[in-house]
N, C-alpha and C positions, 0 to 999 in steps of 0.2 A: 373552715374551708367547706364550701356546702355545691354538691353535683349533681347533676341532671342527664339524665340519659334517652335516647330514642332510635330504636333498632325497628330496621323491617319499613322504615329509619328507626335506625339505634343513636340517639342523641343522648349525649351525658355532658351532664351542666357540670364544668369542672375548670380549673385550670390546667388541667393536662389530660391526656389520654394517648393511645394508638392506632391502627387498622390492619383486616387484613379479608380473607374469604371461606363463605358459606360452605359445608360441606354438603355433598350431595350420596353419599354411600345408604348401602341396606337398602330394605323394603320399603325405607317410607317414601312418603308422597306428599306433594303438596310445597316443597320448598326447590328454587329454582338456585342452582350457585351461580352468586354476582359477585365482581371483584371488588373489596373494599376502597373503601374511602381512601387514600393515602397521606393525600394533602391537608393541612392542618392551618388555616388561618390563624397569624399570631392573637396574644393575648391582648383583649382590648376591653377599655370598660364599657361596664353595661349600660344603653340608653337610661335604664330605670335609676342608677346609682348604685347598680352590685357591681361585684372585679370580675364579674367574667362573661362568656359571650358563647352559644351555642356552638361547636365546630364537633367534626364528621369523624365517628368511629367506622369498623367493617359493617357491613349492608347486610341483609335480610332482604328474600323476595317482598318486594312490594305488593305483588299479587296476592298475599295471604294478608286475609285482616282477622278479627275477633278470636285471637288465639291467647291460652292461657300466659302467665308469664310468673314468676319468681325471683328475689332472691336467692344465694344458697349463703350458707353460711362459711364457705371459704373466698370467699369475694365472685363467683361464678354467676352467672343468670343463666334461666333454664324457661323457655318458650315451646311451648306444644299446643300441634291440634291447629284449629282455625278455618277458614274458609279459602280456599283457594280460586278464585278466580282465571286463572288459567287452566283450570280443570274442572269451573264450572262442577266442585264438589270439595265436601272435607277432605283435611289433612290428619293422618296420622302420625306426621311427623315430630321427632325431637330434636331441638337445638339448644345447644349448651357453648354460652361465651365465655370465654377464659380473657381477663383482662391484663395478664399478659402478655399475652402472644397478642392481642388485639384480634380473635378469630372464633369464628365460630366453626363448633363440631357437631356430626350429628350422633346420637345417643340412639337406643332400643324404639323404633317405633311404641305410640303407644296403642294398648288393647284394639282400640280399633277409631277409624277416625272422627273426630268430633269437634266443632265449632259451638263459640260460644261459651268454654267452661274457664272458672276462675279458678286462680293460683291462687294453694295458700302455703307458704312453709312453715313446716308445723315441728318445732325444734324435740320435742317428746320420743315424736315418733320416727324424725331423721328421715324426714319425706316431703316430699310438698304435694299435696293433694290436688286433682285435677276434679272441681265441683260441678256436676252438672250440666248442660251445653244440651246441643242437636246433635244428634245423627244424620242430619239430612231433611229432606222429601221425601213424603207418601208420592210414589211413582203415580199411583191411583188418583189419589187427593191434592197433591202438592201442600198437603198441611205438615210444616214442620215435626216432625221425630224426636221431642224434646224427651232428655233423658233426666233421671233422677240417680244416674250412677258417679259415684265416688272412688276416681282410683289414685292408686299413691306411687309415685314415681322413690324407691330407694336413691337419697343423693348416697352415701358410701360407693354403692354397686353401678347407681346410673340406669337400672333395670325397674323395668315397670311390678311391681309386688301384684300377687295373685286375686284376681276380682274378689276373695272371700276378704281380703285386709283390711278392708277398710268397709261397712254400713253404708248401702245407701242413700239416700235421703228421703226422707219420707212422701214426696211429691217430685213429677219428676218437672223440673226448671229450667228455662233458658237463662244468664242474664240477669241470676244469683249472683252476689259478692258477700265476701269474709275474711275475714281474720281472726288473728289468738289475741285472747284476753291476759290481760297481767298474769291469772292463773292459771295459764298453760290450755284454755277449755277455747275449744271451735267453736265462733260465732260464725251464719251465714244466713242471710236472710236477702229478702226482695226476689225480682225474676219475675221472668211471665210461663205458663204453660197454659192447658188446654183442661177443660171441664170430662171428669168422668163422666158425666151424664149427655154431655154432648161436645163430640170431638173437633167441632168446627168452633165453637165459643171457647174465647181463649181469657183468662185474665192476669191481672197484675199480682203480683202477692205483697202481703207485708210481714208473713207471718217469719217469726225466728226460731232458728233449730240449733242447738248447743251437745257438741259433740264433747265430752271427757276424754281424751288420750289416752289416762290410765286404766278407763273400763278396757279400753283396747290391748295393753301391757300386759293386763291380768288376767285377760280370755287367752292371750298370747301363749302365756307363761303356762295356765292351765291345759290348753292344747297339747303343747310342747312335752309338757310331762306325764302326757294320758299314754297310758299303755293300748289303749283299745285303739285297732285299727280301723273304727267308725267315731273316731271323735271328732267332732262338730267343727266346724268352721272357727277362725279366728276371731270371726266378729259377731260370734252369734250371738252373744251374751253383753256385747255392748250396742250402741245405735244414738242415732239422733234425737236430742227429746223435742218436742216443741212444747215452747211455752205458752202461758195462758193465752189469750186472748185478751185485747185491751192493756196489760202492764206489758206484757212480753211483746207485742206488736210492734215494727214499725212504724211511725208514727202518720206514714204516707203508704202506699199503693205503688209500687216503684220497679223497674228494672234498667239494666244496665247501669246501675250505680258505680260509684268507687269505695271502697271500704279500706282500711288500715289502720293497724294497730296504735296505742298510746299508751302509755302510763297511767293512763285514768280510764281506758275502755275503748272499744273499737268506734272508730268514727267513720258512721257513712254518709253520703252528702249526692246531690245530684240524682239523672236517670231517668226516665223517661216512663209514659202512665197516658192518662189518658190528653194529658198533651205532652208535644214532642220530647220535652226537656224543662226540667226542673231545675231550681238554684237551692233548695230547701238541703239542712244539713240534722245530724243528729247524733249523740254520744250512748252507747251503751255500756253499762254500769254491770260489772260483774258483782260487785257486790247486792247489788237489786235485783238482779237479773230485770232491768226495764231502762228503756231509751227515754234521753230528755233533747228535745228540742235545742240548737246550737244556733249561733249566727249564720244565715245562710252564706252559698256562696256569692261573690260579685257577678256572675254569671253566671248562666243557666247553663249546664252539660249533658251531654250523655253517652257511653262510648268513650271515656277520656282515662285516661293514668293517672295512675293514686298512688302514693307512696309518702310512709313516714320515716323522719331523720332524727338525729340527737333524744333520742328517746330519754326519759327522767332527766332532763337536763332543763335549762330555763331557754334553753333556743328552740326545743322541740317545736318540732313542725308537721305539718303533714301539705303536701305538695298536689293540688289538683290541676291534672297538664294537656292541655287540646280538648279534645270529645269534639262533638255533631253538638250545635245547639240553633234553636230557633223557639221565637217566642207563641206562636199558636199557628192552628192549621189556615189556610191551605200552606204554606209552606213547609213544602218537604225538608226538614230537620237534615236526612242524608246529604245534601248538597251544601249544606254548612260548615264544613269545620274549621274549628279553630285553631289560633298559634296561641291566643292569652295563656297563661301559665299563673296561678294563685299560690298564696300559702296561708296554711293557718296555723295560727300560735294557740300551742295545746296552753300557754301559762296566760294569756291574753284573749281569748275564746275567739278572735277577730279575724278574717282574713284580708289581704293585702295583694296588693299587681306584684307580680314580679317579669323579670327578664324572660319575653315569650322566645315561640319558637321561633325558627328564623320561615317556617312553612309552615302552613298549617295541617294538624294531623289527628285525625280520630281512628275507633274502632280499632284502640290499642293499648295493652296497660304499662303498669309502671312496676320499682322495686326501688330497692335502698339497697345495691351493694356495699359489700365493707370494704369502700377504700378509701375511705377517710371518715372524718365528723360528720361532714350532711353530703352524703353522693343520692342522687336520684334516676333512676335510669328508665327512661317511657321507651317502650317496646313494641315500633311494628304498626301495625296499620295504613289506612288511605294515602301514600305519602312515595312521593320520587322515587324512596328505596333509600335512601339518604340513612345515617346514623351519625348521630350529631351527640356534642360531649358539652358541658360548659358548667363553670364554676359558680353557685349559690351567688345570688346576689343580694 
């Protein structure tokens, strides 16, 4: 059984689902409550030859796009941050979907607001990290306030953990993507920011930063147990490394990628450089620590939903859902997006069309709830408001 999802529109590719409404409570900002989808189009097959068909979970403002998104590991999705358009400013907002109730709630704003950072649930640490993003506009400059801060949302608590928790990255990134390796260690690489030497020249990155979980367990543990009431930060003693240059690299120049994990190392694919949108794809190798070169995708993306399913299994997949794509300037990439929907077979290295959207939707991500074998859930972005549900085809 394999599922698809997209909030904000929330659509999940499934044979079943339910709906319901956005909560609006607390400080945060940036998300409007719409009343859910109710109606639910019966089960029909898919044009392409899967059994199932996009149809409408509970809504998300549509006015917010490039906002984080997650997994949890009790079947929950958890969306923060982003850009709000009807405020013409970041969101600091948390939403947490319960696939029960078919509803979204809202959870502790976070730190403070920011667009543009990637979700990663990080099972080590019982968090999912919010990587990197904008703060906004220089009011002076209008050059974006790209940040290089890393915070971690506690799923137990549902409460944002203290800025020292979590190292931040060593450069600060818009439009970085990541995920965990087989052995539990933070990949994250690509993004764009701006030039110390000169804040108006911005470029692309390819460089990769690998975070260890347990250096962060053991500065934890070691805090915890200092009697000195000047003992150092939780994270002082661990941090991001970057690796070399050339092996450890990217093997492209890239941002707004998709990344997600596999059985064999994190795969990231797509993103945008110095032209609009790329199809180029790539696998990184925890045991190397270095990326190899993958079969691109069928299309070029950027701004799109990633998420992998069936993991160590011979169905494993990794699912890349809508983005902005166009193939050279002058065309504006934003005014593109797509409904195609791809899969790639982590046991066949190949990617394949599958059952698109029924709209098309970028500047949104994706997750893999656990409510079945292969559920995929694309979260949010340029789109009706719509959240839509449909069964792996």
């Amino acid at each position: 059984m394999e599922k698809a999802l997209l909030a904000g529109a929330l659509l999940c590719f499934s044979a079943k689902g339910s709906s319901s409404d956005v909560g609006d409570g607390g400080s945060s900002r940036g998300w409007a409550t719409l009343p859910g989808a109710k109606q639910r189009p019966p089960h029909a097959a898919s044009p392409l030859g899967g059994e199932g068909t996009w149809t409408p979970l509970a809504s998300l403002d549509p006015n917010v796009v490039e906002f984080g998104a997650a997994a949890l590991p009790d079947g929950g999705i958890l969306a923060f941050g982003g850009y709000s358009y009807s405020l013409a400013a970041g969101s600091n907002a948390t939403m947490r979907y319960d696939n029960g109730s078919d509803s979204w709630s809202q959870l502790e704003p976070m730190p403070g607001a920011r667009q543009g950072s990637y979700g990663i649930y990080v099972e080590a640490l019982g968090a999912v990290l919010a990587v990197g993003g904008s703060l906004g506009s220089d009011p002076a400059t209008g050059i974006l306030l790209v940040s290089a801060r890393v915070d971690a949302l506690d799923v137990a608590t549902g409460t944002w953990k203290a800025a020292s928790a979590v190292p931040d990255l060593p450069v600060a990134l818009m439009g970085a993507a990541g995920a965990v390796l087989p052995d539990g260690r933070v990949v994250v690489t690509g993004g764009f920011g701006y030039r110390p030497d000169n804040p108006f020249a911005f470029f692309y990155s390819n460089k990769t930063y690998v975070l260890d979980p347990s250096t962060l367990l053991a500065a934890s543990s070691s805090s915890s147990s200092s009697s000195s009431s000047s003992s150092s930060s939780s994270s002082s003693s661990a941090s991001w490394e970057e690796l070399p240059a050339g092996s450890g690299d990217f093997p492209w120049q890239r941002s707004a990628m998709g990344c997600a994990p596999t059985s064999r190392g994190v795969l990231c694919s797509g993103g945008g450089g110095d032209e609009p949108a790329y199809a180029d794809a790539a696998l990184f190798s925890g045991e190397t620590n270095s990326w190899t070169a993958v079969a691109p995708m069928l299309e070029a993306r950027n701004w799109f939903g990633v998420a992998a399913t069936m993991a160590a299994t011979p169905s494993e997949a990794v699912y890349a859902v809508g983005g902005f794509c166009c193939s050279s300037f002058p065309t504006y990439c934003f005014f593109s997006p797509l409904a195609s929907v791809e899969k790639f077979s982590v046991a066949t290295g190949l990617w394949s069309e599958v059952t698109p959207l029924p709209d098309p939707h970028a500047s949104f991500q994706a997750a893999a709830p656990s409510w079945g074998s292969d559920t995929v859930v694309a979260i949010g972005g340029n789109s009706p408001g719509d959240v839509l549900v449909a069964t792996s085809p």
